[in-house]
C-alpha positions in Angstrom: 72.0 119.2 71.1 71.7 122.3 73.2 74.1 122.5 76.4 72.2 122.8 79.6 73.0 126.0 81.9 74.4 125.1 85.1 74.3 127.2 88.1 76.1 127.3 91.5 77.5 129.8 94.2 80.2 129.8 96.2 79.8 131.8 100.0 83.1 133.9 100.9 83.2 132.5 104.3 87.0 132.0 104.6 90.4 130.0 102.7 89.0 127.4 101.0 90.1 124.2 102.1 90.6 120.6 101.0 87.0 119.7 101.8 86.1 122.6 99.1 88.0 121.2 97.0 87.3 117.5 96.6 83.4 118.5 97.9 82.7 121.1 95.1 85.0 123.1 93.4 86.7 119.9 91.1 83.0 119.7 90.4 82.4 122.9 89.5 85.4 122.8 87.3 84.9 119.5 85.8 81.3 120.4 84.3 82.1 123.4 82.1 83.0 120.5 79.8 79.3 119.6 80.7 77.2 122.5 79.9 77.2 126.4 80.0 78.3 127.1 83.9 77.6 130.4 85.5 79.3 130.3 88.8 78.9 132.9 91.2 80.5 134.4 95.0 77.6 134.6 96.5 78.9 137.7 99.0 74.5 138.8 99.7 74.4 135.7 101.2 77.7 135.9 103.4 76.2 138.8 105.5 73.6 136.8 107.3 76.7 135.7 109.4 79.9 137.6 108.2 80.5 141.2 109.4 83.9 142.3 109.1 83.8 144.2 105.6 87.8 144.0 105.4 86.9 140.2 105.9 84.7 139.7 103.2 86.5 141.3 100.5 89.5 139.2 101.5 87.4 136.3 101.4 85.5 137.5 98.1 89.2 137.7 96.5 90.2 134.3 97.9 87.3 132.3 96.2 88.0 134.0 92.9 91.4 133.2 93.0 91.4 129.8 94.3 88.8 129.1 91.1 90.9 130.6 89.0 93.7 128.8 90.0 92.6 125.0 90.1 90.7 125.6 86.0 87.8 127.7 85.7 88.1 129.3 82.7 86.3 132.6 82.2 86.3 132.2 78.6 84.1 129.2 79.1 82.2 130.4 82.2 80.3 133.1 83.5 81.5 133.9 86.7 80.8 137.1 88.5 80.5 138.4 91.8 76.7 138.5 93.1 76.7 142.0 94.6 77.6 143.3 91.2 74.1 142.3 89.5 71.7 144.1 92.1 68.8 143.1 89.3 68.9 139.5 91.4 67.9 141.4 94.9 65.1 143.2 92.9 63.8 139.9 91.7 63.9 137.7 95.1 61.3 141.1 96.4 58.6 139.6 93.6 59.5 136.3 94.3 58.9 136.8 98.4 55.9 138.3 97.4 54.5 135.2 96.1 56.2 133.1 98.8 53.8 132.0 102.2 55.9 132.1 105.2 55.4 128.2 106.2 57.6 127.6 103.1 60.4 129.6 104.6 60.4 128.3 108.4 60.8 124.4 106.4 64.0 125.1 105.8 67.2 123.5 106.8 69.5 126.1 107.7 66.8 128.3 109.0 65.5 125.9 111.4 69.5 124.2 112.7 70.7 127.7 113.2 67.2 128.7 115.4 67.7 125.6 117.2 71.1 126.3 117.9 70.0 129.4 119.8 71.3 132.1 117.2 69.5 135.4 116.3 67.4 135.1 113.2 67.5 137.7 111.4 65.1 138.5 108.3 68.1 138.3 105.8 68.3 134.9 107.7 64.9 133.8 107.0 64.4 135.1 103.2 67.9 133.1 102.6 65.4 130.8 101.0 64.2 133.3 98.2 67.6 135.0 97.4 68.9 131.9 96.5 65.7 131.5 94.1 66.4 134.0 92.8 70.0 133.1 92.4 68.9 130.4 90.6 66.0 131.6 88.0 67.6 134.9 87.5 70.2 133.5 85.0 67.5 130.2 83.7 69.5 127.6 85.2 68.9 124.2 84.2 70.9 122.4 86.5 71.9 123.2 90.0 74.6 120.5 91.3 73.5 119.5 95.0 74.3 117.0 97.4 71.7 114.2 98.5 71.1 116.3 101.3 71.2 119.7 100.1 68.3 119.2 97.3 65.7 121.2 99.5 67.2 124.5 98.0 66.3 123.6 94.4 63.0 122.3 95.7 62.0 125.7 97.4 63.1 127.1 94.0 60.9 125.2 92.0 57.8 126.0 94.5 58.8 129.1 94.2 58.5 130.2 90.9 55.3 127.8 90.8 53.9 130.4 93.5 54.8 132.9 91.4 53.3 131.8 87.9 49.9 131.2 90.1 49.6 134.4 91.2 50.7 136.4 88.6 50.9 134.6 84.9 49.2 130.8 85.2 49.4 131.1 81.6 52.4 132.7 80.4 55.2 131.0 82.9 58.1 133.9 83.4 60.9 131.2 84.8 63.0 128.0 83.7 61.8 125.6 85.9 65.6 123.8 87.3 66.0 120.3 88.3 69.2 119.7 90.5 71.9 117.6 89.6 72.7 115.2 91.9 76.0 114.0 93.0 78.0 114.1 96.0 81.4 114.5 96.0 83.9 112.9 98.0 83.5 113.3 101.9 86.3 114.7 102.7 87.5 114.3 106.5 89.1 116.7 108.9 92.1 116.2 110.5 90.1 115.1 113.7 87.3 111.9 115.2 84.4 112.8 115.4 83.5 113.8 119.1 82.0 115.8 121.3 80.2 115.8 124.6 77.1 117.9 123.8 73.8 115.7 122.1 71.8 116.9 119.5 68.3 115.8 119.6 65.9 116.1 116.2 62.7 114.9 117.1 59.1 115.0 115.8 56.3 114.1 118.2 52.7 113.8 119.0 51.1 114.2 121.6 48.3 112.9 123.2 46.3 114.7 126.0 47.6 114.6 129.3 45.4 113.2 132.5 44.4 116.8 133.4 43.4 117.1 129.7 46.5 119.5 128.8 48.8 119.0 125.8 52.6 118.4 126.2 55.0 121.6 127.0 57.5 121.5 125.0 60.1 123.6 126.7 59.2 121.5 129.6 59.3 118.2 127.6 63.0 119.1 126.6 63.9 119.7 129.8 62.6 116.9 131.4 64.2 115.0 128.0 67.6 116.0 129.2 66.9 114.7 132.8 65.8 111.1 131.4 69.1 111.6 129.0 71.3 112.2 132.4 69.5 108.7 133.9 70.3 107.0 131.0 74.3 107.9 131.0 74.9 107.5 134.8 73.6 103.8 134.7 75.3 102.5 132.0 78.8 102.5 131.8 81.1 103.4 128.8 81.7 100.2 127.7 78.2 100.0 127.2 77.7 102.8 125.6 80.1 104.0 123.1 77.9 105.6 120.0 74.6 107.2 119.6 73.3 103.9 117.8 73.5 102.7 121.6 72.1 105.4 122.8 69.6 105.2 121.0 68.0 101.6 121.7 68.7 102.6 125.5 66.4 106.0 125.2 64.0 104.4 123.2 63.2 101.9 126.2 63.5 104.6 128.6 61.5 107.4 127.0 58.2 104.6 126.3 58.1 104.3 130.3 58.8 108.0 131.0 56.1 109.6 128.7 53.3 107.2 127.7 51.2 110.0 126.6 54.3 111.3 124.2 54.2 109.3 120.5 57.6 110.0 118.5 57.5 110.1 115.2 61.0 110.4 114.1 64.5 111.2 116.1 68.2 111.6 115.0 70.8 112.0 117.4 73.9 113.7 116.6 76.7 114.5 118.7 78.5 118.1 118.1 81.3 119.7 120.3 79.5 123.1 121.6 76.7 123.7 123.5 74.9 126.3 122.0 72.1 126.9 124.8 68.8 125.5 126.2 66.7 126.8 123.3 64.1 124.8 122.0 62.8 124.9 118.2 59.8 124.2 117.2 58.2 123.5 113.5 54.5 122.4 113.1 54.6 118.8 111.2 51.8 116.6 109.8 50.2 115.1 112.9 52.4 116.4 115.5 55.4 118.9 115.9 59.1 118.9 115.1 61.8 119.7 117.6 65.6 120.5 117.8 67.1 120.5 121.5 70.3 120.3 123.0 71.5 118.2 126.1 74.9 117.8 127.8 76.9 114.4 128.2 78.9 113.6 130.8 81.5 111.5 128.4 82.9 112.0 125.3 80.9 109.9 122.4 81.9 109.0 119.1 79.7 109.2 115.9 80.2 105.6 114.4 77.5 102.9 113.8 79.9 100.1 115.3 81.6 101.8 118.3 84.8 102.4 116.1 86.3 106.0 115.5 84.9 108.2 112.7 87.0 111.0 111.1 85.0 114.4 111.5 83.8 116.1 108.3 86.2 118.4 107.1 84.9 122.1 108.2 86.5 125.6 109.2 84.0 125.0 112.2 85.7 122.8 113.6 88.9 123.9 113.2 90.3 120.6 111.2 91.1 122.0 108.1 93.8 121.7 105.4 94.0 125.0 103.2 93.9 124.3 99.4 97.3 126.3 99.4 99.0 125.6 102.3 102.4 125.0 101.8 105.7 124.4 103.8 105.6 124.3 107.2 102.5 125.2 107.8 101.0 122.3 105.5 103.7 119.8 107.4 102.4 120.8 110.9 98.6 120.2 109.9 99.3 116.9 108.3 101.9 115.5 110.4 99.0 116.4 113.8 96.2 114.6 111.4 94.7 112.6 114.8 95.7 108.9 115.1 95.1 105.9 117.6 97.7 105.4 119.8 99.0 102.2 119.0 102.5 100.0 119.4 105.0 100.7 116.1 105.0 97.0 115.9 101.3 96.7 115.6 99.3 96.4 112.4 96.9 99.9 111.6 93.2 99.2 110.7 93.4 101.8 107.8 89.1 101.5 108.2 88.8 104.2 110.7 92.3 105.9 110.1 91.7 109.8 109.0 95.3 109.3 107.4 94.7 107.0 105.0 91.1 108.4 104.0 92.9 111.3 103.2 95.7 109.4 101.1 92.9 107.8 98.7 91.9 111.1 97.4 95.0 112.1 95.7 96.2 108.1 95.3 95.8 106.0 92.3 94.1 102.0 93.2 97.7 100.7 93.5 99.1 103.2 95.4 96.3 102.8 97.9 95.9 98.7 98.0 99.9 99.3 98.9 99.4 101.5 101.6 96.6 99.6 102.7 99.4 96.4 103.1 101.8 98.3 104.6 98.9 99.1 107.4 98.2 95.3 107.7 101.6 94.3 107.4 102.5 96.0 110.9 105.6 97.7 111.5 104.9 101.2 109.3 103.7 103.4 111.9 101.7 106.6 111.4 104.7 109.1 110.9 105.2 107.1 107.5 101.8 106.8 106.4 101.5 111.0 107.2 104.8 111.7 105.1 103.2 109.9 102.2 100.7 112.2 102.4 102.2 115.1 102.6 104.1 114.0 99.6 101.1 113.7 97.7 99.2 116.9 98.9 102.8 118.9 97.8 102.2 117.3 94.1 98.8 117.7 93.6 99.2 121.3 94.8 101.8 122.5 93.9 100.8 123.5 90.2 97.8 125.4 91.4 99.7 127.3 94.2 102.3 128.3 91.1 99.0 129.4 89.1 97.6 131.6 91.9 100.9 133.0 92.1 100.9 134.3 88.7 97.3 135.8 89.2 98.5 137.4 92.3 100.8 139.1 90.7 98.4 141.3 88.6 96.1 143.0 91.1 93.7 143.6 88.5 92.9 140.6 87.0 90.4 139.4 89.3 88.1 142.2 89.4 88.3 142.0 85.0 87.3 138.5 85.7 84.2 139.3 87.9 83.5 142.5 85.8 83.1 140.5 82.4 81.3 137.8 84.4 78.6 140.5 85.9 78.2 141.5 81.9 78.1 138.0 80.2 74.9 137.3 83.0 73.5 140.4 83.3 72.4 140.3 79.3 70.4 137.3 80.9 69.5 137.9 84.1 68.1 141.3 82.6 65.7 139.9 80.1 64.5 137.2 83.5 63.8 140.2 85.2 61.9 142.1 82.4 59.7 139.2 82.1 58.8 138.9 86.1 58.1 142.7 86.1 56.0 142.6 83.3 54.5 139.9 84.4 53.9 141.8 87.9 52.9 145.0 86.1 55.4 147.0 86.5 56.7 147.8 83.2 60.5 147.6 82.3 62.8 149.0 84.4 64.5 152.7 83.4 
């Protein structure tokens, strides 16, 4: 039976952390005994944000060694640096030339950073089609994905559907992928989630005003955060302790305010910055989407029950735990993990503890049902429970930091890696690309 080719990239944003680790990179190692893997350090992609050129080679290096380091094998897998094969750039131009615009302003990151009020650049916008190209380039089969990260693959697959339409319906030039779904572990941060700044992802319709005008939008957000401000000052915290409650209360509010004003959809999310007053907009089936921000005047908690939720793991936010910390520095970020602040004599409730959610990745089912007693039991306190897992973060670790040592101490051995990688893919890559422009009419390449 003929091993599938499996594709993913990795951006050199920063150290790698914990939430890398558990998210994605075990993964990544884990299915080279799945198919044939070509991994790449996808450093194209890293410049719609990253501009520090002494930054991103550090950061390039990092992710090479880190991989290295926890099992990829680059006997097994093709892994190379993206820069190196500039025949993926050529083929995202044919691709975008195939590729209408509306496709491109659907997407995810696209539309959260423009509603966040950043600068979109065009390397921001064609994200989209670099990362198609990412993906046909090499004839992936399989690209693992999240549950909620499957709109890359989608584009993808529209993509190169554009493509074949407009330049071979009959001879298809590209490996149509599927993804592979399958989240990995959720790692949390070292912090609740929290934040005094609301999110607001709506889509609505509207119907015509008195006067016969539509809805403003800019005007709709603004008068969205007044109702928002209403809602907070006459309800106390008690009474409002998540954005599930929230919710119910805006929903009444919002039906008296704007009878003219249908919503379609709404997620509320709370986040810790405010990024500005900007307001996207996306045109949606029967109406219009929108992504807005609005100040709180109290500190809200993302939970569905009014309980504490740990905060996802994420250099963002500053609650990280770096793959190779070690020493003090890993004993200061464990032992300031965020806790409740409870009597010693008390029992935990290990169900919103960050401590303990971090424990049960590195744990075995005993290990954790004990740990869970001892929290029940009363009388353990959090210092114990945090030295238990720093004892198992020091294990775990401790034979990759001893690996990434030995790589360090060759300088050249990285770049060999990614050399022989860019090689390996560019005998396919090149014959993908040969096929498009052919396909295009431009003949093969000198």
């Amino acid at each position: 039976m003929t091993r599938p080719r499996i594709l993913s990239g990795v951006q050199p944003s920063g150290a790698l952390h914990l939430g890398n680790y558990f998210g994605a990179i075990r993964r990544h190692v884990a299915m080279q005994d799945e198919g044939d893997c070509y991994y790449f350090i996808a450093d194209y992609h890293a410049l719609t944000s990253l501009r520090d050129r002494e930054a991103l080679a550090i950061y390039t290096r990092d992710v090479a060694l880190t991989y290295l380091a926890v099992g990829l094998d680059p006997k097994r897998t093709v892994f190379y640096r993206q820069s190196d094969l500039p025949e993926v750039t050529e083929l995202a131009w044919l691709l975008a030339t195939a590729t209408g615009m509306g496709l491109l302003e659907r997407a995810h990151s696209y539309k959260e950073k423009v509603a966040r009020g950043l600068g979109a650049s065009v390397g921001l916008f064609t994200y989209p089609v670099l990362m198609a190209a990412d993906i046909l380039a090499p004839d992936a089969d399989l690209v693992p994905v999240g549950q909620d990260q499957d709109q890359h693959v989608e584009m993808t697959r529209d993509m190169a559907q554009l493509f074949h339409n407009a330049f071979c319906p009959n001879e298809p030039v590209f490996r149509i992928p599927k993804a592979k779904i399958g989240e990995g572990a959720r790692v949390p941060g070292t912090t609740f989630e929290k934040g005094q700044v609301l999110q607001v992802a709506t889509a609505i319709a509207s119907r015509r005003l008195d006067d016969g005008r539509l809805v403003e939008l800019e005007q709709y957000a603004r008068d969205f955060r007044s109702m928002l401000a209403f809602v907070l000052g006459g309800n106390p915290e008690s009474v409002l302790r998540s954005t599930e409650e929230l919710e119910v209360l805006l929903a009444a509010e919002h039906a008296r305010r704007f009878p003219h004003v249908d919503v379609l959809e709404r997620a509320l999310r709370v986040v810790a910055e405010h990024p500005g007053d900007h307001v996207a907009s996306t045109p949606r089936h029967g109406g219009v989407g929108l992504e807005f921000y609005a100040p709180l005047d109290r500190v809200l908690f993302l939970t569905k029950d009014g309980k504490r939720q740990a905060a996802k793991m994420s250099k963002s936010q500053g609650n990280t735990i770096p793959i190779f910390d070690e020493g003090k520095s890993l004993k200061k970020k464990v032992m300031g993990i965020e806790t409740r602040l409870v009597d010693l004599a008390e029992p935990l409730d290990w169900r919103e503890d960050i401590v303990i959610q971090l424990y049960e990745l590195f744990a075995t089912a005993d290990e954790l049902a004990a740990m869970r007693a001892n929290y029940e039991r009363g009388g353990f306190g959090f210092g114990r429970a945090k030295s238990a897992l720093l004892e198992k973060v020091e294990a775990h670790m401790a034979p990759f930091r001893a690996r990434r040592r030995e790589l360090e101490a060759d300088p050249g051995v990285v770049e060999d890696v990614l050399r022989d990688g860019a090689a390996r893919a560019r005998l396919v890559i090149g014959a993908t690309l040969e096929r498009a422009r052919a396909a295009c009419g431009l003949g093969r390449r000198r």
